[in-house]
PLY file of the C-alpha trace (Angstrom):
ply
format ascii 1.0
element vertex 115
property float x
property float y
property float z
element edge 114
property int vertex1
property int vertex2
end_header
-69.11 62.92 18.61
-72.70 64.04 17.87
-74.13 62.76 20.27
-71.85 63.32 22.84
-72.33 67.11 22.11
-76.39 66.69 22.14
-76.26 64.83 25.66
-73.92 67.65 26.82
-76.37 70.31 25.29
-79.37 68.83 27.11
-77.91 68.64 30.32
-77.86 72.04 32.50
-74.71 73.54 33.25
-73.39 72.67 37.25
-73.43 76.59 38.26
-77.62 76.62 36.90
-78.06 73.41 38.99
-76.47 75.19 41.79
-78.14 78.46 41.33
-81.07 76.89 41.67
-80.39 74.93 44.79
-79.25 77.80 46.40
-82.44 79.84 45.53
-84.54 77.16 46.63
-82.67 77.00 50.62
-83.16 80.75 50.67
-87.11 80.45 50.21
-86.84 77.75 52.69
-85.04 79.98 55.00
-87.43 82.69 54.46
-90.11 80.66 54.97
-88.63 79.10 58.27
-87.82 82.67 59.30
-91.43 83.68 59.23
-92.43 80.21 61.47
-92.16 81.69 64.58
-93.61 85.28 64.07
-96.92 83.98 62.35
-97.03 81.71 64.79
-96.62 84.78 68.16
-99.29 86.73 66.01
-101.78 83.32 65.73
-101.27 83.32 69.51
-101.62 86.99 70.40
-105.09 86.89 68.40
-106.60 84.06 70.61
-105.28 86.02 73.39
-106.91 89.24 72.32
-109.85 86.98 71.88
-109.66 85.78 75.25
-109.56 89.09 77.12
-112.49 90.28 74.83
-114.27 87.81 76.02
-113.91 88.44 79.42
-113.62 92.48 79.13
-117.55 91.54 77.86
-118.25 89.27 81.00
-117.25 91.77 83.10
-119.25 94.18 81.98
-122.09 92.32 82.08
-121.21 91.58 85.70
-120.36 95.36 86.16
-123.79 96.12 85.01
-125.47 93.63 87.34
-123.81 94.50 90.38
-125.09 98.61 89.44
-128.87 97.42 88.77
-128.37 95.15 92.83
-126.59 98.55 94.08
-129.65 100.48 93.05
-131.96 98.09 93.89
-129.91 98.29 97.59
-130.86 101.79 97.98
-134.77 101.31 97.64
-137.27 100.99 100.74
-138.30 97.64 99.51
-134.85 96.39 99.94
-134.90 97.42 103.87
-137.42 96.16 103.99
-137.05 92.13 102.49
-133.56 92.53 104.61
-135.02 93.29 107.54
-137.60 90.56 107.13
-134.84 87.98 106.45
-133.21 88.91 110.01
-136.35 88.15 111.60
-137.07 92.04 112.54
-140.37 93.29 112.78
-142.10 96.69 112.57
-143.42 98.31 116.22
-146.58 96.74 116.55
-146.19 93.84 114.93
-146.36 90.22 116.25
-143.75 87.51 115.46
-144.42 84.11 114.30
-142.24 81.39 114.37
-142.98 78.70 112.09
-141.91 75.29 112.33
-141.83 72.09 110.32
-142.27 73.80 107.28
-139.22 72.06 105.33
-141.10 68.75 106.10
-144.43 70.08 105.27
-143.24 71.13 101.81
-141.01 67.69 101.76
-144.38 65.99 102.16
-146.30 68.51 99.42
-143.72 67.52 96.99
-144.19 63.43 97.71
-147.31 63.61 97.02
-147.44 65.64 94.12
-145.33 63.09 93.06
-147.46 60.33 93.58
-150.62 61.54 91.72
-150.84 60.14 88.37
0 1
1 2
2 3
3 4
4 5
5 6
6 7
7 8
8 9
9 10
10 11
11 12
12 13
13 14
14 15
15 16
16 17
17 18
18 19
19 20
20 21
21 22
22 23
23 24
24 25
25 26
26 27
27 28
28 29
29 30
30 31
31 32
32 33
33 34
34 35
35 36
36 37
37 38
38 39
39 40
40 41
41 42
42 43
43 44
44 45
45 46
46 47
47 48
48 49
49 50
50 51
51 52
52 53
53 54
54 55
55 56
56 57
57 58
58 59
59 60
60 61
61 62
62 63
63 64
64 65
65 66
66 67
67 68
68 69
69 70
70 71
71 72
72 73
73 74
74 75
75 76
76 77
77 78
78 79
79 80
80 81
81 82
82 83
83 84
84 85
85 86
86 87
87 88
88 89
89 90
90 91
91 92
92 93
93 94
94 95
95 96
96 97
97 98
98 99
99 100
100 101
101 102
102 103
103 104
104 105
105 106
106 107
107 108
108 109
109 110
110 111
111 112
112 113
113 114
């Protein structure tokens, strides 16, 4: 009878065991509950990151687009336009020059060929 009584003794009771078990799904459920909001919050950082990012690039932009806008407004702007669309100032002769893509073609080739 002995040792019936010391194998009982060293054995924990069913509602410990069960106590247990039951504490142990609860942290699990916890933990499962908190899955899906750490996972929204993981995503809403990279999004944040994201639009920081481009809030940044567009800024830059913003600020490139002012410095061309001022630089639209100058004399010497009017001026390189104008020359683009072939206009030239009252007095002024225009020249019309031809073969110059080939001429530079040819510049290039042989730049290429000197050692």
């Amino acid at each position: 009878m002995a040792t019936r009584s010391r194998r009982r003794s060293s054995r924990r009771s069913r509602s410990a065991l069960a106590l247990r078990w039951v504490g142990a799904l609860v942290v699990v459920a916890i933990l499962f509950a908190y899955v899906q909001p750490f996972r929204s919050y993981r995503a809403a950082r990279a999004d944040v990151k994201e639009r920081r990012a481009e809030v940044s690039r567009l800024e830059r932009e913003t600020a490139r687009l002012e410095d061309r806008l001022a630089w639209s407004e100058t004399d010497d702007f009017v001026v390189r336009e104008a020359r683009r669309l072939q206009l030239v100032r009252p007095g002024e002769r225009l020249f019309i020059v031809t073969g110059v893509n080939e001429w530079r073609e040819k510049q290039n080739a042989d730049k290429a060929r000197i050692p």
